[in-house]
mmJSON file of the N, C-alpha and C atoms, coordinates in Angstrom:
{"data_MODEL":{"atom_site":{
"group_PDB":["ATOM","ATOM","ATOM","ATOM","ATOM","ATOM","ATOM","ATOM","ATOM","ATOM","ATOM","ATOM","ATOM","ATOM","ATOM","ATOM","ATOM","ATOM","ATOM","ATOM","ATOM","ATOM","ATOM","ATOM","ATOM","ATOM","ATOM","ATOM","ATOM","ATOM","ATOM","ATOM","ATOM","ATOM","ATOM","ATOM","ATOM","ATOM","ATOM","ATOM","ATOM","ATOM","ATOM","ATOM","ATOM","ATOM","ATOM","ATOM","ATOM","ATOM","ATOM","ATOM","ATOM","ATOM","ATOM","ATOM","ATOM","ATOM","ATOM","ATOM","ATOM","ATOM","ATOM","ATOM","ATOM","ATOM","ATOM","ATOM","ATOM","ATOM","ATOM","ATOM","ATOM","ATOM","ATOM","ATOM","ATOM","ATOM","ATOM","ATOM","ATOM","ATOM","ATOM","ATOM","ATOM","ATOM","ATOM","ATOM","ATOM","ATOM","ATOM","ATOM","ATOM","ATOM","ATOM","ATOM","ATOM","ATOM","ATOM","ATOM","ATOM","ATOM","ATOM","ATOM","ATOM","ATOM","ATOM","ATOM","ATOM","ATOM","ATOM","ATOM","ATOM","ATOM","ATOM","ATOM","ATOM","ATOM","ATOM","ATOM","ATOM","ATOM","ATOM","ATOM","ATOM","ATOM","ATOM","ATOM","ATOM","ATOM","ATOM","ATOM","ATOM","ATOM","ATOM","ATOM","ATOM","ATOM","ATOM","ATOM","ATOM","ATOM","ATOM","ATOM","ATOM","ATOM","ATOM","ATOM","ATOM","ATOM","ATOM","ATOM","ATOM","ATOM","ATOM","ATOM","ATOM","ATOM","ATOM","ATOM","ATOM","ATOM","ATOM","ATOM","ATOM","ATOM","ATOM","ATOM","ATOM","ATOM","ATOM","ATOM","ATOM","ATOM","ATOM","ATOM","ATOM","ATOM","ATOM","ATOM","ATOM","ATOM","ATOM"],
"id":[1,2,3,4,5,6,7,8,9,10,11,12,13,14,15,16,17,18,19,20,21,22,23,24,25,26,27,28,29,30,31,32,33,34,35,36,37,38,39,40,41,42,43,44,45,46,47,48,49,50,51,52,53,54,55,56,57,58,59,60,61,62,63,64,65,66,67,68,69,70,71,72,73,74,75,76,77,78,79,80,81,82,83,84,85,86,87,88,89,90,91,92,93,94,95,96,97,98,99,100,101,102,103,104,105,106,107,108,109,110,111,112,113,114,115,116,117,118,119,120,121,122,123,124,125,126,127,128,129,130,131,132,133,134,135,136,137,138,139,140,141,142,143,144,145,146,147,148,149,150,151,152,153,154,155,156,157,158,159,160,161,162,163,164,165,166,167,168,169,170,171,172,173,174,175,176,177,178,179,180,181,182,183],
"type_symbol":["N","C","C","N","C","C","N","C","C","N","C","C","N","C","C","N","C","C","N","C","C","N","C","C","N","C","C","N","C","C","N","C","C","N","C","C","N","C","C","N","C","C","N","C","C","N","C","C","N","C","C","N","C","C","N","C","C","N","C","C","N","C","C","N","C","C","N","C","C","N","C","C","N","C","C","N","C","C","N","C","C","N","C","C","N","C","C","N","C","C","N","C","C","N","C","C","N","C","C","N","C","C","N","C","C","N","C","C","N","C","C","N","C","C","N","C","C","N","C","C","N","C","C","N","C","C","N","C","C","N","C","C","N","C","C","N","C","C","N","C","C","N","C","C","N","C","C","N","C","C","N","C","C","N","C","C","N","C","C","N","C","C","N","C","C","N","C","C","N","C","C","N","C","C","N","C","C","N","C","C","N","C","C"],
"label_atom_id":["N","CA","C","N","CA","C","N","CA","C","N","CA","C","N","CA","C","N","CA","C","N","CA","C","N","CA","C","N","CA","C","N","CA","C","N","CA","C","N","CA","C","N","CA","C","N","CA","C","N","CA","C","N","CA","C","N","CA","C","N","CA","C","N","CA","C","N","CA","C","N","CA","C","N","CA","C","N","CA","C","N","CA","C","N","CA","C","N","CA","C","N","CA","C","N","CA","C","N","CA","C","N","CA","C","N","CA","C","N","CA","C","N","CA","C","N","CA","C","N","CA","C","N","CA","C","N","CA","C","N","CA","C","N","CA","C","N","CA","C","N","CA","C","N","CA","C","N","CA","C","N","CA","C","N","CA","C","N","CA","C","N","CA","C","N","CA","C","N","CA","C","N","CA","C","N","CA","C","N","CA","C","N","CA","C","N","CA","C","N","CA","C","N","CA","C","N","CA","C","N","CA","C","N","CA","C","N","CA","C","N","CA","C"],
"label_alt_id":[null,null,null,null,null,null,null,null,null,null,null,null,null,null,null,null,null,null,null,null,null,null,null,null,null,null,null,null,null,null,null,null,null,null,null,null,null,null,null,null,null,null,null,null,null,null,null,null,null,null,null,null,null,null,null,null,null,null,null,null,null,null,null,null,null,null,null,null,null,null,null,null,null,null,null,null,null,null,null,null,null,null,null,null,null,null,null,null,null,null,null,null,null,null,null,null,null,null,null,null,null,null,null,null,null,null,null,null,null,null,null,null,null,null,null,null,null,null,null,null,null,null,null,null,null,null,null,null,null,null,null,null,null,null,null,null,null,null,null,null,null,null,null,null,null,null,null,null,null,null,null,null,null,null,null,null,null,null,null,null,null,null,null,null,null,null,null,null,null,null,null,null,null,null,null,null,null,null,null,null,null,null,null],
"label_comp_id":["UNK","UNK","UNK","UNK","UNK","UNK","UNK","UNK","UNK","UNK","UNK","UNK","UNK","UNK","UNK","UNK","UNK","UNK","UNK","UNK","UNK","UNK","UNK","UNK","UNK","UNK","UNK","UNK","UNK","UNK","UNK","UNK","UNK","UNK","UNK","UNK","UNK","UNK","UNK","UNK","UNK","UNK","UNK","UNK","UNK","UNK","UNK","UNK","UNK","UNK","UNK","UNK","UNK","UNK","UNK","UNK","UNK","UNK","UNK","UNK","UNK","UNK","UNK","UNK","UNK","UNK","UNK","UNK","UNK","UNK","UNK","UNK","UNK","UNK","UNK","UNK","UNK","UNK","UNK","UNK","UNK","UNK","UNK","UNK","UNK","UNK","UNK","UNK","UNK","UNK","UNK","UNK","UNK","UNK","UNK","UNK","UNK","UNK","UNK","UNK","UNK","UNK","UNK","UNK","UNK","UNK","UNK","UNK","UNK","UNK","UNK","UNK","UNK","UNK","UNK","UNK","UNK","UNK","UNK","UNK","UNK","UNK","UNK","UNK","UNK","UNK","UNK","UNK","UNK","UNK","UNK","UNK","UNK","UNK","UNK","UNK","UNK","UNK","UNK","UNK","UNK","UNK","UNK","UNK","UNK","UNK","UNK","UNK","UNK","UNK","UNK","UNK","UNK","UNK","UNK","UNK","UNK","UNK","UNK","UNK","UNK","UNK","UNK","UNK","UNK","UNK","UNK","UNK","UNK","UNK","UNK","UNK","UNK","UNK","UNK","UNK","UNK","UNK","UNK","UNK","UNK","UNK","UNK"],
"label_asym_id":["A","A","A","A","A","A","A","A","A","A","A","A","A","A","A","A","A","A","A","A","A","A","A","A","A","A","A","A","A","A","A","A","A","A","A","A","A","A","A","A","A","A","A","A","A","A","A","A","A","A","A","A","A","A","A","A","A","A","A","A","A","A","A","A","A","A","A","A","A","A","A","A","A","A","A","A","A","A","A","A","A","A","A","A","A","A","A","A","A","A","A","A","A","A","A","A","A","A","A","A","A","A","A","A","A","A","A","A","A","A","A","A","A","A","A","A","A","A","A","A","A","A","A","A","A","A","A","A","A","A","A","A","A","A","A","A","A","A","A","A","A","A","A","A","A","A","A","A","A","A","A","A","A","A","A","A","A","A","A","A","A","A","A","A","A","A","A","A","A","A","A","A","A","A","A","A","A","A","A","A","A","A","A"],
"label_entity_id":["1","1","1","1","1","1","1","1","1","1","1","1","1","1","1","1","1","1","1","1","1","1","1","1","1","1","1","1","1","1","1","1","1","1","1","1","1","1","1","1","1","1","1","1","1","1","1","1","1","1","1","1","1","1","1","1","1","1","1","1","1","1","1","1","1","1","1","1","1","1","1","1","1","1","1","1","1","1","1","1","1","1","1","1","1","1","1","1","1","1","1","1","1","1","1","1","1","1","1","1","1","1","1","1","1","1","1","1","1","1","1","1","1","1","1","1","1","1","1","1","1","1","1","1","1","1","1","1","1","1","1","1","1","1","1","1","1","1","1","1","1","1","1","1","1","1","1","1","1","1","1","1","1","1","1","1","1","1","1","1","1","1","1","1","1","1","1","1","1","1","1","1","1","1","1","1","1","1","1","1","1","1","1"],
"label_seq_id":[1,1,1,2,2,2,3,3,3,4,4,4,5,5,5,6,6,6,7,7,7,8,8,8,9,9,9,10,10,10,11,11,11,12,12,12,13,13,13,14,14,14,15,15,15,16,16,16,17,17,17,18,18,18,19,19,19,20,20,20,21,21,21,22,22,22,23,23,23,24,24,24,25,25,25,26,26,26,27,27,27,28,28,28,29,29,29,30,30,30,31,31,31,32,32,32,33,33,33,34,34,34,35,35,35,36,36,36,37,37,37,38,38,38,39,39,39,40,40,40,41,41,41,42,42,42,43,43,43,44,44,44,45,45,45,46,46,46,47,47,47,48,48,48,49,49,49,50,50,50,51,51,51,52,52,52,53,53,53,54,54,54,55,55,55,56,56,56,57,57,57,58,58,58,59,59,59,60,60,60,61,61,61],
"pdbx_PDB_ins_code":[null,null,null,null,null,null,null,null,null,null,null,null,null,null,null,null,null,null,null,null,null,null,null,null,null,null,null,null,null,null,null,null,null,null,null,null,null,null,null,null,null,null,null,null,null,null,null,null,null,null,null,null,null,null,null,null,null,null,null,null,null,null,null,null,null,null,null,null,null,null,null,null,null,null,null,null,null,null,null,null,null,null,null,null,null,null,null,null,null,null,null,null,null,null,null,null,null,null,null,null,null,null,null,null,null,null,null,null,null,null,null,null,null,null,null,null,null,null,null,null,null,null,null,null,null,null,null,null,null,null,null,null,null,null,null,null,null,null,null,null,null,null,null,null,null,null,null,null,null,null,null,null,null,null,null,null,null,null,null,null,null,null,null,null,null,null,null,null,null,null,null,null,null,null,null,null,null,null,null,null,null,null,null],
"Cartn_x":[-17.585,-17.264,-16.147,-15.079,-13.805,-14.087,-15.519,-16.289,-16.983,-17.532,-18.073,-16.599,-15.6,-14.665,-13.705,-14.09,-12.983,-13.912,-15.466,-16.129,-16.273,-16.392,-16.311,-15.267,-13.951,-12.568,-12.094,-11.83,-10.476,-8.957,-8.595,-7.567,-7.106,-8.014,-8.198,-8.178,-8.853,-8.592,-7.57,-6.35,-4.747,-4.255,-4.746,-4.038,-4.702,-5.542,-5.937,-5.772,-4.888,-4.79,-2.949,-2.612,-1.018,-0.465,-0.618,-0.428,-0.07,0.538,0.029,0.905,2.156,2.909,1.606,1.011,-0.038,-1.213,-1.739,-2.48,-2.811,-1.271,-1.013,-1.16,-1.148,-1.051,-2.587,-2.916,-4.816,-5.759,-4.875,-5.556,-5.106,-4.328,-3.873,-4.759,-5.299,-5.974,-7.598,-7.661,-9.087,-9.42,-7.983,-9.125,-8.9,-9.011,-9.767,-10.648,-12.106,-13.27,-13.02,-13.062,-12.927,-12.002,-10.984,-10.194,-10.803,-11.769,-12.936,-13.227,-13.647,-14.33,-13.26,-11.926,-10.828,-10.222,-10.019,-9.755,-10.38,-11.46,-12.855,-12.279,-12.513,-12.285,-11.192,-10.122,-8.516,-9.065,-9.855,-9.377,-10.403,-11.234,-12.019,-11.297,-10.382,-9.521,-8.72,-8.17,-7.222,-7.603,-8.853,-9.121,-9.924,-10.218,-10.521,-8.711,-7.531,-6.809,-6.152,-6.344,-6.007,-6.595,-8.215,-8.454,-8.367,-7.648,-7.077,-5.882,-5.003,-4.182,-3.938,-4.84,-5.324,-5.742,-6.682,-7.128,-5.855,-4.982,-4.123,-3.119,-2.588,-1.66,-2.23,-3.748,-4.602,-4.335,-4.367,-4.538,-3.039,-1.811,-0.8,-0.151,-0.826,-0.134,-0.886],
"Cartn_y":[-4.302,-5.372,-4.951,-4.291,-4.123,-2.969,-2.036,-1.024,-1.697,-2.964,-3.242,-4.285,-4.754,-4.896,-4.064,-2.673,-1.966,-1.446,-1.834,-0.997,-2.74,-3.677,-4.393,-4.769,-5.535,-5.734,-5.055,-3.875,-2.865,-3.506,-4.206,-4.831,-5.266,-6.326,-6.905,-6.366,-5.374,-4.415,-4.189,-3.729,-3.631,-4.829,-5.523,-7.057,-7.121,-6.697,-6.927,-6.033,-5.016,-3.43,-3.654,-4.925,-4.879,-4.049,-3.996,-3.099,-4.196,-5.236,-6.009,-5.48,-4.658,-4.55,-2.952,-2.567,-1.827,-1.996,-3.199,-4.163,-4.778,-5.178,-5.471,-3.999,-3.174,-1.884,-1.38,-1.847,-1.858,-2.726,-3.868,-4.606,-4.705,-4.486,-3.771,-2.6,-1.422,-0.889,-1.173,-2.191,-2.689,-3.828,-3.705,-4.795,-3.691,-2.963,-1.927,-1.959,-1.369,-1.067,0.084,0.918,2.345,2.712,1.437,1.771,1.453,0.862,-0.004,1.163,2.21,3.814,4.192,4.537,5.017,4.132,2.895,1.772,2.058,1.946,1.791,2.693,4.005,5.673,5.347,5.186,4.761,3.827,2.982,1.879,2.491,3.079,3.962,4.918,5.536,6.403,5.725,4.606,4.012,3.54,3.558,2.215,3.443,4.494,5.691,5.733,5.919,6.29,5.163,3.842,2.923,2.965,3.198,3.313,5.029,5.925,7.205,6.599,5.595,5.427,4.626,3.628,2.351,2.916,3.844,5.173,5.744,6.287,6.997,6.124,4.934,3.979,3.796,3.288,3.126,4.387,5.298,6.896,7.016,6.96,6.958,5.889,4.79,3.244,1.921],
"Cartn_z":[-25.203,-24.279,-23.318,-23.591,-22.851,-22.362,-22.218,-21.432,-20.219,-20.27,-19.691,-18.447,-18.924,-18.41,-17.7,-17.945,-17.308,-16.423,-16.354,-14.839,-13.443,-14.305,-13.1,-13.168,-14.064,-13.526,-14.413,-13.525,-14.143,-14.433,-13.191,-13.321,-14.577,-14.854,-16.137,-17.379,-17.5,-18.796,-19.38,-17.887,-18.514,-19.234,-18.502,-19.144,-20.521,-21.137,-22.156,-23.822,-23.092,-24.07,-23.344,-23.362,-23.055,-22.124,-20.732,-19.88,-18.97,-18.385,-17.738,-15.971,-15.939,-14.773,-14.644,-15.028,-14.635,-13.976,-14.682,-14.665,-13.195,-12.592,-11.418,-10.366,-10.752,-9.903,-9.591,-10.23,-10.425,-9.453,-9.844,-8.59,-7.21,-6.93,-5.5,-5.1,-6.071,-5.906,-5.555,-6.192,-6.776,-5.182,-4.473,-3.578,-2.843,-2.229,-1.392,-1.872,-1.273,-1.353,-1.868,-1.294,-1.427,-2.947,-3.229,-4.216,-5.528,-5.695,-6.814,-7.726,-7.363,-7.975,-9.097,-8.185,-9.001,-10.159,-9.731,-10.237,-11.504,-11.58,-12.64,-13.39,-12.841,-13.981,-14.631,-13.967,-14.003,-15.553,-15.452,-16.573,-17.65,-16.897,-18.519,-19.325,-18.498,-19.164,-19.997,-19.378,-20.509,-21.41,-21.323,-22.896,-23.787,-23.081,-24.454,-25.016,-24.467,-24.513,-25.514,-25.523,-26.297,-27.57,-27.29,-28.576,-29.536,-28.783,-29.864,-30.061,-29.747,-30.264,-31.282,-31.405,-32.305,-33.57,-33.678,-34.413,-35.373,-34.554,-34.936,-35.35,-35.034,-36.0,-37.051,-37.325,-38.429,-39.357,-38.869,-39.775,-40.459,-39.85,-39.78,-41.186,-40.861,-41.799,-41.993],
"occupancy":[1.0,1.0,1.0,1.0,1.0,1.0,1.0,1.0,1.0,1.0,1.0,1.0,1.0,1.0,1.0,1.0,1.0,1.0,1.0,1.0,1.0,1.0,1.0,1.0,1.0,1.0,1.0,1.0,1.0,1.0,1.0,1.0,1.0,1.0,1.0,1.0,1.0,1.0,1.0,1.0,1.0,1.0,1.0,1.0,1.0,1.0,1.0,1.0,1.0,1.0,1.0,1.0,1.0,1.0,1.0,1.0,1.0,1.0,1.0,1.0,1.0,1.0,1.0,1.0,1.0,1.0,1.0,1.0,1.0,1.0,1.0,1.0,1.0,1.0,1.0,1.0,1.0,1.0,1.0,1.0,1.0,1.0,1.0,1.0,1.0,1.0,1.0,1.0,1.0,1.0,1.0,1.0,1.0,1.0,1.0,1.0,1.0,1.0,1.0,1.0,1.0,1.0,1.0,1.0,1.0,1.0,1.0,1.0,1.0,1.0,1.0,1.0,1.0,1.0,1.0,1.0,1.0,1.0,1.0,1.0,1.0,1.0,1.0,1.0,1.0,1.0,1.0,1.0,1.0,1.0,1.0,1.0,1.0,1.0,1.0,1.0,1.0,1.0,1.0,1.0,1.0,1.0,1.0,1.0,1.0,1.0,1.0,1.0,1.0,1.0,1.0,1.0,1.0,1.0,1.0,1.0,1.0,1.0,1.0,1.0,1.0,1.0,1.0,1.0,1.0,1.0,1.0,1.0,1.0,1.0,1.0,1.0,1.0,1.0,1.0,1.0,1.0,1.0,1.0,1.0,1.0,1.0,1.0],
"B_iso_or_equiv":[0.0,0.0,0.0,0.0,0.0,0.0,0.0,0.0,0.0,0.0,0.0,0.0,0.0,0.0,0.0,0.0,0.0,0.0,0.0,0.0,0.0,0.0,0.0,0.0,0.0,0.0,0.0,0.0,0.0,0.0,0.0,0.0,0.0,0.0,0.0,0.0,0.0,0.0,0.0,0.0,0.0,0.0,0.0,0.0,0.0,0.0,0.0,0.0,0.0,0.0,0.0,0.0,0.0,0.0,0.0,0.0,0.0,0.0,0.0,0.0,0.0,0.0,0.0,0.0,0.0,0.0,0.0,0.0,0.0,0.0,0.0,0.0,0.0,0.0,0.0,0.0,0.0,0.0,0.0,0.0,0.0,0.0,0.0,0.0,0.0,0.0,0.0,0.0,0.0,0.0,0.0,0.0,0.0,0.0,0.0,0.0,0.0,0.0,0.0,0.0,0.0,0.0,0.0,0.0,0.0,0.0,0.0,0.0,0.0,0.0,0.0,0.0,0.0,0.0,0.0,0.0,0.0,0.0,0.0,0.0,0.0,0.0,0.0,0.0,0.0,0.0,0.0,0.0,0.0,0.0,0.0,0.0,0.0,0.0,0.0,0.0,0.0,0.0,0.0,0.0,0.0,0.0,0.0,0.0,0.0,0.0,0.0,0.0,0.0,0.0,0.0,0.0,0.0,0.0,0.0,0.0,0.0,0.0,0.0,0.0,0.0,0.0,0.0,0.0,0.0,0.0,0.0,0.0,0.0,0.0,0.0,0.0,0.0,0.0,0.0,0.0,0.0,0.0,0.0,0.0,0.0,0.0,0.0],
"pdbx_formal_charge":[null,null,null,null,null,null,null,null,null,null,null,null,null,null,null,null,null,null,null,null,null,null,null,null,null,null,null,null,null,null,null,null,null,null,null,null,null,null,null,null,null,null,null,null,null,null,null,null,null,null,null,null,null,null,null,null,null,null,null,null,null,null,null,null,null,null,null,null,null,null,null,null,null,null,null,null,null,null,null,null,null,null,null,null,null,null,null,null,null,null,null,null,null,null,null,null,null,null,null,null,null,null,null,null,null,null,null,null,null,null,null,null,null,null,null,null,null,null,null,null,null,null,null,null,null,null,null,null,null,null,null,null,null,null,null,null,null,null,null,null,null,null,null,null,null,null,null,null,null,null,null,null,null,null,null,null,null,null,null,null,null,null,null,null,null,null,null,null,null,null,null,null,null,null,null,null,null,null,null,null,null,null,null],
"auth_seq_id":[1,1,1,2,2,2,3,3,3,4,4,4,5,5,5,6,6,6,7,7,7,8,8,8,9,9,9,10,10,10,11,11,11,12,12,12,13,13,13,14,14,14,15,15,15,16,16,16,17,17,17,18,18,18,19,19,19,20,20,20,21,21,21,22,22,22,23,23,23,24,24,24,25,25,25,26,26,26,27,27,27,28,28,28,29,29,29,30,30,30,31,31,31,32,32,32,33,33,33,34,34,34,35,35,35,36,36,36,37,37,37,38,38,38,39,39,39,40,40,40,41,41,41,42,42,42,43,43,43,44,44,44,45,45,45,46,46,46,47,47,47,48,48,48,49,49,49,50,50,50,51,51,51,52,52,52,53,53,53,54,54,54,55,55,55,56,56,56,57,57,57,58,58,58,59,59,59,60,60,60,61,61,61],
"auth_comp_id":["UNK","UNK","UNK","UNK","UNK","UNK","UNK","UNK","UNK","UNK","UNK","UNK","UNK","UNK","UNK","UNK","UNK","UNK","UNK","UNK","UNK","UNK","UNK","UNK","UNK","UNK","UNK","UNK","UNK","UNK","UNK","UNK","UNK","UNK","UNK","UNK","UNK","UNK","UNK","UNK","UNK","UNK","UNK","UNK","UNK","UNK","UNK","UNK","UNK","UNK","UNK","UNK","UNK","UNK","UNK","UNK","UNK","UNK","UNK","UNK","UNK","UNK","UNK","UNK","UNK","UNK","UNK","UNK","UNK","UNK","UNK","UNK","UNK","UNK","UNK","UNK","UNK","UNK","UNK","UNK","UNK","UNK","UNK","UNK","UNK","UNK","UNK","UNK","UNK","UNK","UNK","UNK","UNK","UNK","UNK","UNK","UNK","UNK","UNK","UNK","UNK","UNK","UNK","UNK","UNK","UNK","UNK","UNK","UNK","UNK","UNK","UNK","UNK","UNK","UNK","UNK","UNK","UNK","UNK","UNK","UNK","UNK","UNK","UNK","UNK","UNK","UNK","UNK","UNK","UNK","UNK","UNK","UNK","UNK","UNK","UNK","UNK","UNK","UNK","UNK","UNK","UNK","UNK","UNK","UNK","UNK","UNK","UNK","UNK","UNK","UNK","UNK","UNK","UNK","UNK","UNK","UNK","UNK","UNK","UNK","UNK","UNK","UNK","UNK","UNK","UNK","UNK","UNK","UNK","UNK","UNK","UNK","UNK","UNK","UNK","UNK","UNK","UNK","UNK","UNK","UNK","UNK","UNK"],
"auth_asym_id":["A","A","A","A","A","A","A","A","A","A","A","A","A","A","A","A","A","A","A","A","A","A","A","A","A","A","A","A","A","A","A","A","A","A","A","A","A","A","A","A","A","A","A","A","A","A","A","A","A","A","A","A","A","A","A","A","A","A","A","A","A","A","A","A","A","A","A","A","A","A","A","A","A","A","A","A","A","A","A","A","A","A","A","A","A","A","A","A","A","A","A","A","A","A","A","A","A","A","A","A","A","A","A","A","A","A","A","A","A","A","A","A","A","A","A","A","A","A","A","A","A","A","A","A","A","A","A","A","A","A","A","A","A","A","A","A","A","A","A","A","A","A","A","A","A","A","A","A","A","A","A","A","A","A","A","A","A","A","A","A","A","A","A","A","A","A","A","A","A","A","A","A","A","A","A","A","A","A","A","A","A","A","A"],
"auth_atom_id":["N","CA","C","N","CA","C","N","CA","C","N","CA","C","N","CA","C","N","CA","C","N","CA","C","N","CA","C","N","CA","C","N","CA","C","N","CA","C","N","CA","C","N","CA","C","N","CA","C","N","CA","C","N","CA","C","N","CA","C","N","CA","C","N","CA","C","N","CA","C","N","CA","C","N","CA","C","N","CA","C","N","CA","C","N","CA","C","N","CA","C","N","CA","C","N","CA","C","N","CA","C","N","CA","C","N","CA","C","N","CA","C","N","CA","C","N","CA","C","N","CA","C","N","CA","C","N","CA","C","N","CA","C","N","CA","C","N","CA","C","N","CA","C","N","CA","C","N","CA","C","N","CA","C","N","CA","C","N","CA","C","N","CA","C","N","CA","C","N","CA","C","N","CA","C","N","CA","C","N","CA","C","N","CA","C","N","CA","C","N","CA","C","N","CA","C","N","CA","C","N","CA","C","N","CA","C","N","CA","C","N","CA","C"],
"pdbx_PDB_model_num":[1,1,1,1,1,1,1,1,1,1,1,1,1,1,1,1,1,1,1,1,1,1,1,1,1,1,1,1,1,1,1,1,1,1,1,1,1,1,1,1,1,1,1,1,1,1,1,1,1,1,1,1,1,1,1,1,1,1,1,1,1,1,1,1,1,1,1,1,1,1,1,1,1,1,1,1,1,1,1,1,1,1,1,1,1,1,1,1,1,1,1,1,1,1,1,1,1,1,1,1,1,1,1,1,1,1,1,1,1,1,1,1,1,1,1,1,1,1,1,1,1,1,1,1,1,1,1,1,1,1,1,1,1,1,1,1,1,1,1,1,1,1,1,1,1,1,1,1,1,1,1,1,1,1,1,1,1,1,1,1,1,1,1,1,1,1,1,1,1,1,1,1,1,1,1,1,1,1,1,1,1,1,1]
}}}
């Protein structure tokens, strides 16, 4: 679900994996046209990146 959230509102994603002054940096990006693409990758990266970390607290404790 939060795959399918970070390709149409990226913005949103931050806000949801606790990122939220990021979050805001996203959608500034995100209303350009042109800025929508990066935006997107931008929030796919983070939420692989949330979940190796979610992973790794689990492994950890």
């Amino acid at each position: 679900m939060r795959f399918l959230i970070a390709l149409l509102f990226p913005w949103f994603l931050f806000f949801t994996i606790g990122r939220p002054f990021v979050g805001m940096v996203c959608l500034f990006l995100q209303i350009t046209i042109l800025g929508w693409i990066p935006a997107a990758i931008w929030a796919v990266y983070a939420l692989s990146q949330y979940k190796t970390d979610q992973k790794i607290k689990k492994a950890l404790g």
